[in-house]
N, C-alpha and C positions, 0 to 999 in steps of 0.2 A: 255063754253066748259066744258067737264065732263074730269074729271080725268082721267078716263078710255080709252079718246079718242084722237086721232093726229088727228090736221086739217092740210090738204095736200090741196089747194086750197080749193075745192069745197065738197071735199073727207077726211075723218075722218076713221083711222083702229082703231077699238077698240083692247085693251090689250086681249080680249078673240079672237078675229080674229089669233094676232097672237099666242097664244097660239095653239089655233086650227092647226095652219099651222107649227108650230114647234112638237107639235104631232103625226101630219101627214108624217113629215120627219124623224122623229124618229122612227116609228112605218115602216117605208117603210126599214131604215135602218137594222132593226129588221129581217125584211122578205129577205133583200137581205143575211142575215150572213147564213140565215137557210137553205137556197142553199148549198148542199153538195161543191161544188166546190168552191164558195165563202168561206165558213168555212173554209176549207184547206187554200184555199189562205190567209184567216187573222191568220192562227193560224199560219203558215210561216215565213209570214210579222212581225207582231207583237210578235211572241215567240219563233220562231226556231223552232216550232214544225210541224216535218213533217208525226206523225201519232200518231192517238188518237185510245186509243181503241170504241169498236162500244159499251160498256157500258157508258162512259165517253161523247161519244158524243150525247148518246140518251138522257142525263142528261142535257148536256149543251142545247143541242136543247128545254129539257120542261123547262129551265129557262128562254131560250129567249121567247119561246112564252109566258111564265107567266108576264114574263116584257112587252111584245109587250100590252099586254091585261089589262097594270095597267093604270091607270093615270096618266098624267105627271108630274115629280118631279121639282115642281115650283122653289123651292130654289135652286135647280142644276141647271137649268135654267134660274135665275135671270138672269145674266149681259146677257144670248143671248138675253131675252127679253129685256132687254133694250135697245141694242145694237140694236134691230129691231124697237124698237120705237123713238128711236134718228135717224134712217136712215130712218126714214119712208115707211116701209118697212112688205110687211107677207113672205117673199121670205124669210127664214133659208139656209145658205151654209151646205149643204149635207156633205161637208167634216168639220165642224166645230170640232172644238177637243173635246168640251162636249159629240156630240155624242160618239164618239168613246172612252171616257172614262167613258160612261154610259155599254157600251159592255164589256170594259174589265175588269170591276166590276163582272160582269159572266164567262167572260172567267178564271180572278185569282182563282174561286173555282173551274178549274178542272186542269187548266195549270199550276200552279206553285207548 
């Protein structure tokens, strides 16, 4: 067996499988903030803020997609990968806290 791989009976996810798949939810999470009405909603939720100017959010909106379009930050994402490779597992929970501390890395340079 290679380093890189979980043997699941028959079945083997490689560490790039889930990488891919945790990319993939990251990147979707990405596209849901950039939803005008989603954004409101988390700038709400998460800041009390209930109105951003339309310069401020044109700003915020080209950091998320310059994020959405990077590559994933492996080391911010350690323990989920691992946490998917000890569950054997490509399936990322949507709501995991890394995400949402990856967004409010962007959001801190406009909201606070």
């Amino acid at each position: 067996m290679q380093e890189d791989q979980i043997n699941i009976g028959s079945t083997s996810i490689s560490i790039d499988a889930i990488i891919l798949a945790i990319h993939a939810t990251r990147n979707e999470k990405i596209s849901e903030a950039l939803n005008d009405s989603n954004l409101s909603g988390l700038l709400e939720t998460e800041y009390g803020i209930f109105k951003i100017s339309t310069v401020k959010k044109e700003f915020l909106k080209r950091d998320l997609i310059e994020l959405r379009n990077t590559t994933l930050d492996l080391v911010h994402y350690a323990s989920l990968i691992k946490e998917l490779k000890d569950a054997n597992t490509i399936t990322p929970d949507p709501l995991h806290p890394l995400f949402l501390k990856q967004l409010q890395l962007v959001f801190n340079k406009y909201c606070k």
